[in-house]
Phi, psi and omega in degrees: 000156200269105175319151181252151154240136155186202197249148179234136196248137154218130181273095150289098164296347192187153210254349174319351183215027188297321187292314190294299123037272154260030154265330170267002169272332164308272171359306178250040186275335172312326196252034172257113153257007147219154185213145190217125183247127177233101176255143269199009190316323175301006181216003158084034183201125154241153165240170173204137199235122175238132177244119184266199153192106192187153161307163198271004164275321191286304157317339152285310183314318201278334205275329156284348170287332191282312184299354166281325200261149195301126170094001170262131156229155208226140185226166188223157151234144163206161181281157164299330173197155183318126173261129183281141186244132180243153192248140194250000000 
């Protein structure tokens, strides 16, 4: 299968999973090549932004375990296809 690259968003409403959260971006940390977190306590919301790189089941596996859980919502982008980089 063809690797994808892309960003996974994830929104806190409630601070209740937070641990889980990051056990499961531990969990799938092979395919993170970046993470960026903002929390937002004076307004109750925090985000986190992971820039992947993984097949597209391995990016699916993560983003529907995140998306069962209560106060999180989770939005995904990834490219259509592998982008060739050309050297000029």
């Amino acid at each position: 299968m063809e690797k994808r690259l892309g960003i996974i968003a994830i929104v806190f409403t409630s601070k209740e999973n937070i641990v889980i959260v990051n056990d499961l971006i531990s969990d799938f940390s092979d395919m993170i090549i970046a993470r960026q977190g903002l929390p937002m306590p004076h307004k109750g919301i925090s985000f986190i932004s992971l820039v992947v790189e993984a097949e597209m089941n391995r990016i699916n596996s993560l983003t529907g375990q995140l998306g069962r859980l209560e106060g999180i919502e989770v939005k995904t982008i990834v490219t259509k296809e592998r982008p060739v980089i050309k050297e000029k």
